[in-house]
N, C-alpha and C positions, 0 to 999 in steps of 0.2 A: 507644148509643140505638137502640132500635128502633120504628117503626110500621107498622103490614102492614095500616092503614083504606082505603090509595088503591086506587079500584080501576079494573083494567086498560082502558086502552083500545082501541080499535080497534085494529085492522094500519093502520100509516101509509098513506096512497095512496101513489101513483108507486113502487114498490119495483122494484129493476130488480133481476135475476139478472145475479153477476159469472158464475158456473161453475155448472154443471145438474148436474155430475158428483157423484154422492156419494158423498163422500170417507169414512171410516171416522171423523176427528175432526180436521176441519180446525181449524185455529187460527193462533194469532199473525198475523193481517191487518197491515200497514204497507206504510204509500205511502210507494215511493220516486218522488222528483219528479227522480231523476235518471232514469227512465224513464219519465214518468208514470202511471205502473202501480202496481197492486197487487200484494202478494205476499202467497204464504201457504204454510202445512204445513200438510199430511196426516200428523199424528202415527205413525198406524199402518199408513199406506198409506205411511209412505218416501218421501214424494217432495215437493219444493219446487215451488211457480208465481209467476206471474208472468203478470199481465193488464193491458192495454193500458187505460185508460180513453178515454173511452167508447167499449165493446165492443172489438173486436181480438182476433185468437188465442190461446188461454191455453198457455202456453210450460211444460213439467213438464220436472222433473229426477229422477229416483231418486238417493235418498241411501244411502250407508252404514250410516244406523240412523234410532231415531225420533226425528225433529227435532222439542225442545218447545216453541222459540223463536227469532226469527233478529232482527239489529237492524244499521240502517246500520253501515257502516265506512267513513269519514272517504278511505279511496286508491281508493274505489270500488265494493269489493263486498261483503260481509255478514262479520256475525260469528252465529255458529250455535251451540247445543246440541243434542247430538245423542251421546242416552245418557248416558257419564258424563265426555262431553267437550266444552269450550268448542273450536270450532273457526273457522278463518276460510278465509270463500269466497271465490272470484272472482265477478266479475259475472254469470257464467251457474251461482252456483252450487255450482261445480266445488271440492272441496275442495282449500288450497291448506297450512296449515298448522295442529298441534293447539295451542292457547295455556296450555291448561290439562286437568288431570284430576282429576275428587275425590276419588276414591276407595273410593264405594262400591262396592255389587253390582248390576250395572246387570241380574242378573235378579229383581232385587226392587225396584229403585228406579230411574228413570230423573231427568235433568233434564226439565222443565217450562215455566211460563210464565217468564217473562223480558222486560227491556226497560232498555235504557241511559239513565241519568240525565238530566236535562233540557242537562246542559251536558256530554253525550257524555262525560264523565270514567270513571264506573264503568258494569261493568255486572252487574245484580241478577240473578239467577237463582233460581229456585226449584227443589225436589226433590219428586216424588211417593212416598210408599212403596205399593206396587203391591198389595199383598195386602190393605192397608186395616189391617191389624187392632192399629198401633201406633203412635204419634206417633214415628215415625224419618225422618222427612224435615225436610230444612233450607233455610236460605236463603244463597246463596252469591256471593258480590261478588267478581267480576275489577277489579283496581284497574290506574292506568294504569303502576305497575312493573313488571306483567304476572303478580301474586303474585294467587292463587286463592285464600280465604278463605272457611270457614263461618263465618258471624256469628251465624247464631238457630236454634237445634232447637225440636223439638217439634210438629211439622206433621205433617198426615198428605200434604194435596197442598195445596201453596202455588200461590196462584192470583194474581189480579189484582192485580200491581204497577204502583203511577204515582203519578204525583207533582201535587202545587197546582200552579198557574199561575207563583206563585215560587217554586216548587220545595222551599220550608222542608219542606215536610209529605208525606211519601211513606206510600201504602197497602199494604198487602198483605190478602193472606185464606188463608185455610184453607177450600175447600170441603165438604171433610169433615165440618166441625163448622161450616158456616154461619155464619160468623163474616167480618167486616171490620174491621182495627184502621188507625188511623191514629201516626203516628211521627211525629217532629222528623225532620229530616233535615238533616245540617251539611255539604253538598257541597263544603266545601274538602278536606274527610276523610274522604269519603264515608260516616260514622256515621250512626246512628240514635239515639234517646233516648225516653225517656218514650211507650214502646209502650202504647197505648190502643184499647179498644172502639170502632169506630167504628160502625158498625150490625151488629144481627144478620138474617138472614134466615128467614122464617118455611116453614114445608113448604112452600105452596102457591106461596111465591114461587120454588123452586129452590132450587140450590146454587151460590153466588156462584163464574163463574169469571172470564174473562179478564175487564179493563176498563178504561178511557180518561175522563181526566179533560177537560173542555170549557174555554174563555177565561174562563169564570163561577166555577171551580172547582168546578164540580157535579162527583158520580163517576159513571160508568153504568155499571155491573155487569149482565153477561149472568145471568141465570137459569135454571142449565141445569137441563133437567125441568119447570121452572116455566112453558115456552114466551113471558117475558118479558125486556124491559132495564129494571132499574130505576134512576132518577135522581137522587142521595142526595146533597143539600145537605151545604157543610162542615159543617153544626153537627149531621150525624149523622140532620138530619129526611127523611124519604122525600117527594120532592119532585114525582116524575111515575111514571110507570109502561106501558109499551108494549107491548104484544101483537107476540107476533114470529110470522112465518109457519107454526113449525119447532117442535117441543115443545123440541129441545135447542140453543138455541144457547151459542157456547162465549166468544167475545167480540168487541167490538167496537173500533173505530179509527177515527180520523177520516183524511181524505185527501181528493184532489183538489187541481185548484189552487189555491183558496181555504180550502182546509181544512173544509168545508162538508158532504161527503159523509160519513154514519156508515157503514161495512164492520160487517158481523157475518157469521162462520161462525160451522158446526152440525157436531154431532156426527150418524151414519149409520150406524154400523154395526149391524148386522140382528141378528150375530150373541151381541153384546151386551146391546142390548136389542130382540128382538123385535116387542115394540109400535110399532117404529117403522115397522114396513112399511105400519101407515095414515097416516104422515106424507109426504105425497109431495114435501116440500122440505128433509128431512133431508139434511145432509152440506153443502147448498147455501153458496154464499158470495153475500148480495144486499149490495146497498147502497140505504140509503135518506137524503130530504131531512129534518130534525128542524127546521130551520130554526137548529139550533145549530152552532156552530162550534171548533172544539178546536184544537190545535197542535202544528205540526209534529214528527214524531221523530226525536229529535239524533241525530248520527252519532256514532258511538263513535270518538275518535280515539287509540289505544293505539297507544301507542309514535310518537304522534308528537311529546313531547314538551311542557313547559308553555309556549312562547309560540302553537304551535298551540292552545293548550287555549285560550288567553285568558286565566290565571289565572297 
């Protein structure tokens, strides 16, 4: 279902700036509340953060390659892609083991967005194909045997994965072709089924990328290009619409201690898109109040077992 009649609002008040620095294509936002802090990648800039909320030093790490996604890990420190490797961090970061490799051409295709299921079991990864010009990217699920799996082709760049509030119904997108579809999702077997349109996006709106489902089930999909978040009720209707500071931003998260704070990075780099050097908050990572609330993101806990798992 599609409807592209709302129209945008204001820039929320109170927007605070996480990081001023502009990053080339920040992404993957998530609060760890094991530091209170936010974290993020610099896709093309290399390098992991990590910010203290409220305010505090923004802590960088250079990485090995482009990180498209990072997501708790259950003994403390991250699980990461990064190229055409699922890898696992320490808590500053530091690469500590590879879990997994898919096996493409990581100078055509890199890993992407990503984010561990509601009950820490699997974790979803997407693929971007880099040249654009052919649905050769996939979606790829690390399960907790530690076995790496493509489960879906046909993507150009897989974007916003996440899940309902019960976790039955997990999203993804395709930026490329503007598209949002919604899935069954059977988390004992971490499967999908009955893959469905869930909204399409219109030019004006963007290209749906990162995004974070709320305690309502609403989904909010960054708009990149489209300079908005939009708010898209389960049954597919477009339900709010937000004017973001940034003509690109890439997606958002919820965090803080209440789960209350939305995170949104932005894409920056000059060299890409030009235009954006009269954006003067491109690259930025703000957080703003929506007065909505989302939930927290599971730790991935691989390899510890199913009474760790709960299951």
């Amino acid at each position: 279902m599609t409807q592209t009649g709302a129209s945008a609002e204001c820039p929320p008040p109170g927007i605070r700036v996480v990081s001023t620095a502009r990053a080339l294509c920040a992404e993957s936002p998530l609060w760890d509340p094991r530091h209170a802090a936010l974290c993020w990648t610099d896709i093309d800039g290399r390098h992991l953060f990590r910010a203290p909320q409220p305010g505090g030093e923004v802590f960088a790490r250079p990485m090995p390659g482009r990180v498209g996604c990072i997501a708790l890990h259950h003994a403390g420190g991250y699980v990461a892609a990064i190229e055409d490797r699922l890898m696992r961090l320490g808590p500053d970061f530091s690469p500590e083991e590879t879990l997994g490799t898919a096996g493409f051409d990581p100078a055509v295709q890199r890993f992407n967005d990503g984010k561990a299921d509601p009950w820490g079991a699997y974790f979803w990864v997407g693929s971007i194909f880099l040249p654009r010009t052919r649905t050769a990217a996939g979606l790829w699920r690390l399960g907790p045997d530690g076995a790496l799996a493509k489960v879906l082709e046909g993507f150009t760049t897989v974007n916003g994965i996440a899940w309902s509030p019960d976790g039955r119904t997990m999203y993804v997108s395709d930026s490329w072709h503007r598209t949002i579809w919604a899935a069954d999702y059977d988390p004992a077997q971490g499967e999908i089924s009955r893959r469905r349109v869930h909204y399409r996006l219109a030019p004006v709106q963007g290209r749906p990328d990162g995004a974070a489902v709320d305690c309502d089930g609403f989904y909010w999909c960054a708009g990149f290009g489209g300079g908005q978040l939009l708010r898209i009720a389960p049954d597919g209707r477009l339900d709010r619409t937000v004017r973001m500071p940034m003509r690109c931003p890439t997606m958002p998260a919820f965090g803080g201690e209440g789960a209350d704070i939305l995170f949104v990075t932005s894409y920056g780099d000059l060299a890409a898109l030009p235009e954006l050097a009269n954006d003067p908050m491109a690259g930025e990572v703000i957080a703003l109040n929506l007065n909505v609330r989302g939930r927290p993101e599971a730790a991935l806990t691989l390899g510890a077992g199913d009474a760790a798992r709960g299951r």
